[in-house]
C-alpha positions in Angstrom: -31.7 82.8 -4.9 -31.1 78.9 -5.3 -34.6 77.4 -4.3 -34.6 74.2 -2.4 -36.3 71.1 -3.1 -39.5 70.2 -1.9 -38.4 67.1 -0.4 -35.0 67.4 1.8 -35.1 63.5 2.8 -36.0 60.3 1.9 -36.1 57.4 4.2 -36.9 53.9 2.4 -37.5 50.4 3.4 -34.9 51.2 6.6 -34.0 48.1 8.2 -31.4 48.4 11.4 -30.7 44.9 12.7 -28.7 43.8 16.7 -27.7 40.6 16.8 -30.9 39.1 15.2 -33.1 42.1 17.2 -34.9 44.0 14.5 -34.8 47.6 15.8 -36.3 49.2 12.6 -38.1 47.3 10.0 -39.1 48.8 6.3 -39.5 52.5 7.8 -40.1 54.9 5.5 -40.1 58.7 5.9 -40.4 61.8 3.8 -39.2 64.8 5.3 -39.8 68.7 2.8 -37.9 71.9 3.3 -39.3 74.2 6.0 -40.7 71.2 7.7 -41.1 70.7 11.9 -41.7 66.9 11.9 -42.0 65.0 15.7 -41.3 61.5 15.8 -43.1 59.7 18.5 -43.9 56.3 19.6 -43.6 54.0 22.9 -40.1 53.2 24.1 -38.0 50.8 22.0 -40.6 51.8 19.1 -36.7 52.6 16.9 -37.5 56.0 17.1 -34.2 57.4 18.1 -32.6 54.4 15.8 -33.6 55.9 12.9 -31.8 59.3 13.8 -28.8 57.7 13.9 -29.4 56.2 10.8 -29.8 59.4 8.8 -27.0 61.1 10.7 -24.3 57.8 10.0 -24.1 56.8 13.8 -25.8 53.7 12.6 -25.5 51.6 9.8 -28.9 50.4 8.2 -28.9 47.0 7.1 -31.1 47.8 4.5 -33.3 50.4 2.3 -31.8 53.8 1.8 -31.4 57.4 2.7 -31.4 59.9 0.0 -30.3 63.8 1.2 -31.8 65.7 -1.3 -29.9 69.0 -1.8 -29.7 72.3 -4.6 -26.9 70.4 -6.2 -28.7 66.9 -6.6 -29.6 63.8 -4.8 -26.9 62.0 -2.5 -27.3 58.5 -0.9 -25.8 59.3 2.5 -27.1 55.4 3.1 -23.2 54.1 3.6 -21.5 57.4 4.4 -19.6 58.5 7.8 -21.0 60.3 10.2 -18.5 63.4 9.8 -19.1 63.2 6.2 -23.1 63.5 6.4 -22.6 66.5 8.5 -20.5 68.4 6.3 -23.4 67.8 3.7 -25.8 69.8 6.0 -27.1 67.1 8.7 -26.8 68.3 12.3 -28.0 65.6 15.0 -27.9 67.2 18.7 -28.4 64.4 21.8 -30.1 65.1 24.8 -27.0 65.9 26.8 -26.0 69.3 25.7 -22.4 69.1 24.1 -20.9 72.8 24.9 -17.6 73.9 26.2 -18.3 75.2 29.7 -15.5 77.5 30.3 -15.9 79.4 27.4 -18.4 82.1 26.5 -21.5 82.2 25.0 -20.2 84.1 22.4 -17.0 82.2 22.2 -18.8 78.9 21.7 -20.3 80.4 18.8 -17.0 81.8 17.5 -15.8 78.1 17.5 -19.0 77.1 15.7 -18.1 79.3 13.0 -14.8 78.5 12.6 -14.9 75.1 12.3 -17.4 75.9 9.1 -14.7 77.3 7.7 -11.9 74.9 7.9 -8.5 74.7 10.2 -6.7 77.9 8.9 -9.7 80.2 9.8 -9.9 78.2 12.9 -6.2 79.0 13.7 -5.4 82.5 11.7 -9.2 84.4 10.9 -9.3 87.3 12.8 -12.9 88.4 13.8 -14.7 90.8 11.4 -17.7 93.2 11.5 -19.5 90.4 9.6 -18.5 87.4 11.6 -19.6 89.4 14.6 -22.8 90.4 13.4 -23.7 86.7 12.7 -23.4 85.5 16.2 -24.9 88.5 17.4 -27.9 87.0 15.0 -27.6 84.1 16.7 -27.6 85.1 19.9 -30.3 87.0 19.7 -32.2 84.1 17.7 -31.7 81.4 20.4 -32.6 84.4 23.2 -29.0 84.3 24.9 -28.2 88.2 23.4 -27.9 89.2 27.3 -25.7 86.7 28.6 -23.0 87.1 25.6 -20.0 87.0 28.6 -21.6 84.4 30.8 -19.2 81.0 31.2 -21.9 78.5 29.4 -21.2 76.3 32.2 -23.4 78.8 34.4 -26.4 78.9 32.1 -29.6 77.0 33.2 -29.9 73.5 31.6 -32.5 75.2 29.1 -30.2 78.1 27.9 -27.1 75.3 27.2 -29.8 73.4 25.1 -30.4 76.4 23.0 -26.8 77.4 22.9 -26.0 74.2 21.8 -29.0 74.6 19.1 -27.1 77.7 18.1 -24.0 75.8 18.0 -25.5 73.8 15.5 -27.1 76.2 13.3 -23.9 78.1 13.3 -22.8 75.0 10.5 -25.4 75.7 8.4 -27.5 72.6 8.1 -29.7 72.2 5.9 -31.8 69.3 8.4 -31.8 69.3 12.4 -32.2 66.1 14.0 -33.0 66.8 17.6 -33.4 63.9 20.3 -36.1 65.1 23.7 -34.7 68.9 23.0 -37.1 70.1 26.3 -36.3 66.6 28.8 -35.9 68.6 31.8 -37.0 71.8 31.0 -39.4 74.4 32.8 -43.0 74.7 31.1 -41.8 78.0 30.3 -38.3 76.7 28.8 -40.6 74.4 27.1 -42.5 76.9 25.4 -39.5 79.0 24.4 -38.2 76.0 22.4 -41.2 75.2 20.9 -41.0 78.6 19.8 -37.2 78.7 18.9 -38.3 75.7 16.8 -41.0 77.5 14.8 -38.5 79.9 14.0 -35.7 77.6 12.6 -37.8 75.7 10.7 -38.7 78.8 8.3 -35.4 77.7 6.8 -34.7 74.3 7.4 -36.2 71.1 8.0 -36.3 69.7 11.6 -37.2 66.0 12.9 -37.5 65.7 16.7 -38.3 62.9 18.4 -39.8 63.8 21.7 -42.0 62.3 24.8 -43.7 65.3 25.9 -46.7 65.0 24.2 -48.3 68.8 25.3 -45.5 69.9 23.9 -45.9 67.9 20.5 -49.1 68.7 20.5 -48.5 72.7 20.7 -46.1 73.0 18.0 -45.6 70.0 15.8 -47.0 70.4 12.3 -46.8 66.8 11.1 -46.6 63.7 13.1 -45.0 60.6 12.5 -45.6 57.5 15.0 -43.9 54.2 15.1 -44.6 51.1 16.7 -42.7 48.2 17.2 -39.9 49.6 14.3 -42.6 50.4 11.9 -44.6 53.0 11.3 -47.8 53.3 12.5 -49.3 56.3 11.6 -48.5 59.6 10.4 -50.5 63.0 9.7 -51.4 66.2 12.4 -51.8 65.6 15.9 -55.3 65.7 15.4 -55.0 62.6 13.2 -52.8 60.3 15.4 -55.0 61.2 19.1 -58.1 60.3 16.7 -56.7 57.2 15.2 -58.0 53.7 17.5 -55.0 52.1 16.6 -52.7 54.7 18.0 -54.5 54.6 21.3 -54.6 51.1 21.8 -50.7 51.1 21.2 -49.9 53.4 23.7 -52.8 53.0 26.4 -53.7 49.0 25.9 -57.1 49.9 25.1 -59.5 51.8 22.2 -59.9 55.3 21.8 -62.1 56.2 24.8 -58.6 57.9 26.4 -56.7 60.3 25.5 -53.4 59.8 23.6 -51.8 62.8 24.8 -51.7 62.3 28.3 -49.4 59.0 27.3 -45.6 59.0 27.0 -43.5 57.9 24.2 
């Protein structure tokens, strides 16, 4: 078995410039295999900006992104979005992207497919195998039961996770997820955390999220940013401790606490 690098992803000296606006400025990051990294920070701190950056949506105008992989190092800095994800980075947006009228299971059948190129897409017929992997993945993302359900009638939680599913039916190597539980139930919430855990015992994930409880109850390394730049990165114990981190987000020292703010 091919062992993966330590390091999946390296973010340096990321610059993303609007019209003169610096939305990013020298950010660094350094994401390892296996990893569940949150990305927090106040609104406009660039954190969603640098998503797009690593997944191609948006060009940096300058530093670099290296993808590191069992087959060498690529600079993914200048390459299209499509191209990035067929190298193993999966981005998911907030707004579920599913096809409603089909099935669970059918979802996932496309998911597959498309892995594997137009003429399985077209001409594959289903096999023992194929159908035993979504089966995995049903049961992985917790939709097993509802295999025949339209995904249009799932709750807004089970099309996130379906869509997560989606996703992992590619086979990325890295999950970029943007607010995965905005609008979810506390017990929704808690599932994903959960589901998270789990997918992150063979990949590497970077979420960037507002819900502090729930970065505090699953995260296992925390990256802030400020202003385009980071500000701070370590546990969750580390950033509600750090004075600088408090004042940011609450406008004052370290006397209140962090996590009842919003990023």
């Amino acid at each position: 078995m091919i062992k993966m690098p330590s390091v999946i992803l390296q973010c340096e000296g990321i610059t993303v410039e609007f019209d003169g606006f610096k939305a990013v400025q020298g950010m660094n990051l350094t994401l390892e295999h296996g990893e569940l990294r949150f990305l927090i920070g106040p609104n406009g701190a660039g954190k969603t900006t640098m998503l797009d950056v690593i997944c191609g949506k948006t060009r940096a105008s300058s530093g670099k992104v290296a993808f590191h992989r069992t087959d060498g190092v690529i600079d993914i800095t200048r390459k299209k979005e499509h191209h990035i994800a067929e190298l193993g980075i999966g981005r998911k947006f907030q707004a579920p992207s599913i096809f409603p009228t089909l099935t669970v299971f059918e979802n996932l059948e496309i998911a597959m497919r498309q892995k594997r190129g137009v003429f399985a897409t077209l001409f594959a017929k289903m096999t023992a195998a194929d159908r035993e992997r979504i089966e995995k993945q049903m049961t992985l993302i917790g939709l097993q039961d509802k295999a025949l359900w339209r995904a249009g009638g799932l709750s807004h939680g089970e099309k996130q996770w379906l869509e997560i599913g989606i996703m992992l039916m590619q086979e990325p190597n890295i999950l970029l997820l943007d607010e995965p539980v905005a609008g979810m139930t506390d017990k929704e919430t808690d599932k994903t955390g959960e589901l998270l855990k789990e997918i992150a015992k063979s990949r590497a994930i970077v979420v960037v999220e507002h819900d502090m409880e729930f970065v505090r109850n699953f995260a296992s390394k925390v990256t802030v940013m400020h202003e385009g730049k980071l500000l701070k990165e370590g546990t969750m114990d580390d950033v509600q401790n750090d004075d600088h981190v408090a004042e940011v987000y609450l406008g004052k020292r370290r006397d209140a606490d962090v996590s009842r703010s919003t990023a």
